[in-house]
C-alpha positions in Angstrom: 11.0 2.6 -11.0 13.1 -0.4 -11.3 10.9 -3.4 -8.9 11.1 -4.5 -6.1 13.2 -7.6 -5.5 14.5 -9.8 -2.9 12.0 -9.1 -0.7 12.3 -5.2 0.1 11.0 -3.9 3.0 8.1 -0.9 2.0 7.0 0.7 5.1 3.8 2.5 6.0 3.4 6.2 6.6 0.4 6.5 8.0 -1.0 10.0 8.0 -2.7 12.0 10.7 -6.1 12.5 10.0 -6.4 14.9 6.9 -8.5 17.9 7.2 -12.4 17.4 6.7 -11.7 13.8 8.5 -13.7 13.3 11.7 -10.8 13.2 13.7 -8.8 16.1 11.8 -6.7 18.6 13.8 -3.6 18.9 12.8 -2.5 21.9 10.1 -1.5 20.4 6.7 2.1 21.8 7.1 2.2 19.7 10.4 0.9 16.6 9.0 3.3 17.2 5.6 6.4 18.1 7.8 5.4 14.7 10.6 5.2 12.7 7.6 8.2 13.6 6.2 10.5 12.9 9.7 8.6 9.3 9.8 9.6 8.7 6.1 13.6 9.5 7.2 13.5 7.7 10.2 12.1 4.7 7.5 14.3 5.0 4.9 17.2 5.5 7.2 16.8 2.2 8.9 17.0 -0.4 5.4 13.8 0.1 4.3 13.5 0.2 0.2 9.9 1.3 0.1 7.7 3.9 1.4 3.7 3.9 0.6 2.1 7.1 2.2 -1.7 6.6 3.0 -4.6 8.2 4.9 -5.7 5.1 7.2 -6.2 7.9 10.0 -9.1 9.3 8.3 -11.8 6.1 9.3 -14.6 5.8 8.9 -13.6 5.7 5.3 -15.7 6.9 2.4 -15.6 6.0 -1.5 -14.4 8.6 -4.1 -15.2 10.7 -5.9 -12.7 12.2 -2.4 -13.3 16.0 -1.4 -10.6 18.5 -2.8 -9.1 19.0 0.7 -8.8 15.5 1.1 -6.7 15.2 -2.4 -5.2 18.9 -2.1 -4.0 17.6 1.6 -2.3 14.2 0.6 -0.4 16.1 -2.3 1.4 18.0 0.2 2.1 15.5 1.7 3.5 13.1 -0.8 5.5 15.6 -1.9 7.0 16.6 1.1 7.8 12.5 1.7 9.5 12.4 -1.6 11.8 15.2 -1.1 12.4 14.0 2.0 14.0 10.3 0.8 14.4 11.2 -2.8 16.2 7.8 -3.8 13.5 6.1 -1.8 10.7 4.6 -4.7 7.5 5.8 -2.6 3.9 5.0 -3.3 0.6 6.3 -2.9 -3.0 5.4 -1.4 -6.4 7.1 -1.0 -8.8 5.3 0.9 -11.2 4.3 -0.4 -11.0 3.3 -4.2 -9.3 6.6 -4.4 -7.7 4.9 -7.3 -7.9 8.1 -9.7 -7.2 10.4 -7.2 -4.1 8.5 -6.3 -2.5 8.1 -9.4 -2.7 12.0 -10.3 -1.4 12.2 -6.4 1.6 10.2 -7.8 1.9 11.9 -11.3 2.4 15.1 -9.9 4.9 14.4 -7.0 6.9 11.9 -8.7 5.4 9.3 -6.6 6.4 5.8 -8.0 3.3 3.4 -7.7 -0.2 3.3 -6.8 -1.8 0.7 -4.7 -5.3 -0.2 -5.5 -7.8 -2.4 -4.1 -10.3 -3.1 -6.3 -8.7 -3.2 -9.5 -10.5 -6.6 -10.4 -14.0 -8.0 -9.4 -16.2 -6.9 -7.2 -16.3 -7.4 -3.0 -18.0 -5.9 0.2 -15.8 -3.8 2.1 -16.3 -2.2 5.7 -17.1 1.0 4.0 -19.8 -1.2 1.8 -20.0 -2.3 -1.7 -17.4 -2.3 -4.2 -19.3 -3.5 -6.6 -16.8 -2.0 -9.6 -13.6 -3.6 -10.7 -11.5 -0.3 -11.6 -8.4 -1.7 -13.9 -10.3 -0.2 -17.1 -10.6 3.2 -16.5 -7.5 3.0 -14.2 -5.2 2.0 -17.1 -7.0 4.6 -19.6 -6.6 7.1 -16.9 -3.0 6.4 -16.8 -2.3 6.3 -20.2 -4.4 9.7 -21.1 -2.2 11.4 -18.0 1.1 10.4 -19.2 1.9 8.7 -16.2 2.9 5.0 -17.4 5.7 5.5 -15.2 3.6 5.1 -12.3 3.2 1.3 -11.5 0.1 -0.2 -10.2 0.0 -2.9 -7.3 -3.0 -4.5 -7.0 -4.4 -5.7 -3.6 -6.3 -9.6 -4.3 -8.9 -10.4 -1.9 -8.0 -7.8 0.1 -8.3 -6.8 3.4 -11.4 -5.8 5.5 -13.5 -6.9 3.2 -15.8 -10.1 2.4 -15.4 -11.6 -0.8 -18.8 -14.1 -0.6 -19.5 -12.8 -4.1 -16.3 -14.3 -5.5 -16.5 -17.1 -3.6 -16.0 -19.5 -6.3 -12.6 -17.8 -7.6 -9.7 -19.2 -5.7 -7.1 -16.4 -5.1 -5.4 -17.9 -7.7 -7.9 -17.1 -10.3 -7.8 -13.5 -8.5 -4.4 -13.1 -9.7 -4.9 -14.7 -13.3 -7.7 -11.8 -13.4 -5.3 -8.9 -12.0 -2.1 -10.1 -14.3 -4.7 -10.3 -17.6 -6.0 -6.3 -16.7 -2.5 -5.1 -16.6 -1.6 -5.6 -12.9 2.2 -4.2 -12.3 2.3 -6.2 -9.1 0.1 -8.0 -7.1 -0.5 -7.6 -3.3 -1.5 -10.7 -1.0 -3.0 -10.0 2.8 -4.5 -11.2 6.1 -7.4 -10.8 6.4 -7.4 -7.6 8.9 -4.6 -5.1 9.6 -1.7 -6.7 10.9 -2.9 -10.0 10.5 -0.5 -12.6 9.1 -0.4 -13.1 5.1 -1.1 -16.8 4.6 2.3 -18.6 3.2 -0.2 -21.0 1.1 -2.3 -17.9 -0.1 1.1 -16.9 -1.7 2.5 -19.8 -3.3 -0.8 -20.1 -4.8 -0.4 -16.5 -6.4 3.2 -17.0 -7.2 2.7 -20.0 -9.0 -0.8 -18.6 -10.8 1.2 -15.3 -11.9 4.6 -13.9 -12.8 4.0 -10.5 -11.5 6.2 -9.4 -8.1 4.3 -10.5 -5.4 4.2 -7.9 -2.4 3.2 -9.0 1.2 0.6 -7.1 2.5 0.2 -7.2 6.2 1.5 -8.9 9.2 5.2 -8.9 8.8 7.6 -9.8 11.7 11.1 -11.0 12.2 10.0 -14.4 12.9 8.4 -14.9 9.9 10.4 -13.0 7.5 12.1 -15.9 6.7 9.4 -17.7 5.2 8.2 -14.9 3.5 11.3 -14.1 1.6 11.3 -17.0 -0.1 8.3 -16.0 -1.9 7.9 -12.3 -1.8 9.6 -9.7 -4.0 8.8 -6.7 -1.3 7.2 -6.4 2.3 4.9 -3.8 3.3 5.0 -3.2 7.0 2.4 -1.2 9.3 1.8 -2.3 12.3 4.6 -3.9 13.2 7.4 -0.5 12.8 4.9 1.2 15.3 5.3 2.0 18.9 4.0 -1.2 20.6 3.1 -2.9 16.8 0.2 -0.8 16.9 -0.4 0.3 13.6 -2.0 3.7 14.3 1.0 4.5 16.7 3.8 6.5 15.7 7.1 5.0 14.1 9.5 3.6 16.4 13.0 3.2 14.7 14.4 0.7 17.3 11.6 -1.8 15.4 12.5 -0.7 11.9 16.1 -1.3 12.6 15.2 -4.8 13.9 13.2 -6.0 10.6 16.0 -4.3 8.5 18.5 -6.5 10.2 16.0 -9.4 10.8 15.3 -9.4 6.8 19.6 -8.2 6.2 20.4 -11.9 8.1 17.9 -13.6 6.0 19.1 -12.7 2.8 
């Protein structure tokens, strides 16, 4: 996978809830086969990124995952990447569903993983996260044979309260991430949909020379600034019916970022 540049736009499949999930009701050839038309309807628009990820299945829980849950999502993935095969797509297992993910992405072709606690140690919604995963992650990796899959690393991320490391700027997050064998790094809001701080990023792009992904609230307004410091976009919320996140994708809004991000190039 070749990376992202000039500021690609990587939208969000969101899946229905998986089965096992509290709000699970769909059969996994329905939720492979939705997933798969959202992905076209994506890639069709401009988009150069797909990541496919269970945020339906709240409230989240920490891995080790069930084998549904994992069996599930494969199904899925796969059915995403033969659906836009020249489309780099990418994988996530909430929560720190790290390992699971990565043999997700190994076994579908998947490109990338995106991980949110590959360095130190935070309080998410779902509780502690009190263990940085790049170690095992990268040993994982390398005993799989799956260096082809590139990892993007969430800093500070989202959801999540970060009084432990409240002495590392995010800078130092992403002098951490680079040093552990980050592939990219990943800079949020601090909710879904909320704006990524332009200060937060020039910070990280001056601290590391990793791509630099964007990792929530992307419009057309602010694509502009954006672009000047991000090598890719990742947009959920905001391709949805309504810019709700857990809405359905509405292609009249992907074709207006595609455009929005075409005339800013």
């Amino acid at each position: 996978m070749k990376p992202f540049t000039r500021a690609e736009l990587i939208g969000m499949v969101h899946l229905k809830p998986l089965p096992g999930s509290p709000k699970s009701e769909w059969s996994v050839d329905r939720l492979a086969s939705h997933a798969a038309a959202e992905a076209k309807l994506i890639a069709a628009s401009g988009f150069g990124g797909i990541i496919v990820e269970n945020m339906h299945d709240a409230p989240y829980v920490n891995a080790p995952h069930a084998p549904e849950t994992v069996a599930a999502m494969t199904v899925c993935v796969k059915a995403v990447r033969d659906a836009v095969p020249n489309v780099p797509v990418g994988v996530q297992l909430l929560s720190f569903g790290h390992r699971e993910a990565l043999a997700i992405a190994h076994s579908t072709g998947a490109s990338f993983i995106r991980v949110e606690n590959f360095v130190y140690a935070h309080v998410a919604d779902e509780g502690l996260m009190h263990e940085a995963c790049a170690g095992s992650l990268l040993r994982a990796r390398r005993n799989l044979g799956a260096m082809h899959v590139r990892i993007f690393c969430d800093i500070k991320k989202k959801h999540a309260s970060h009084a432990i490391t409240a002495d590392l700027t995010i800078a130092d997050f992403a002098h951490g991430a680079e040093f552990f064998g980050a592939d990219g790094l990943i800079v949020t809001g601090a909710f879904t949909g909320s704006p990524t701080s332009p200060s937060d990023l020039e910070s990280v792009r001056s601290a590391s020379k990793l791509p630099l992904l964007v990792g929530s609230g992307v419009t057309p307004d602010q694509l502009p600034s954006l672009m000047k410091l991000a090598d890719g976009l990742i947009v959920g919320s905001f391709i949805k019916h309504g810019g709700v996140w857990s809405n359905d994708v509405d292609e009249s809004r992907c074709r207006a970022l595609a455009e929005a991000r075409r005339a800013a190039l």
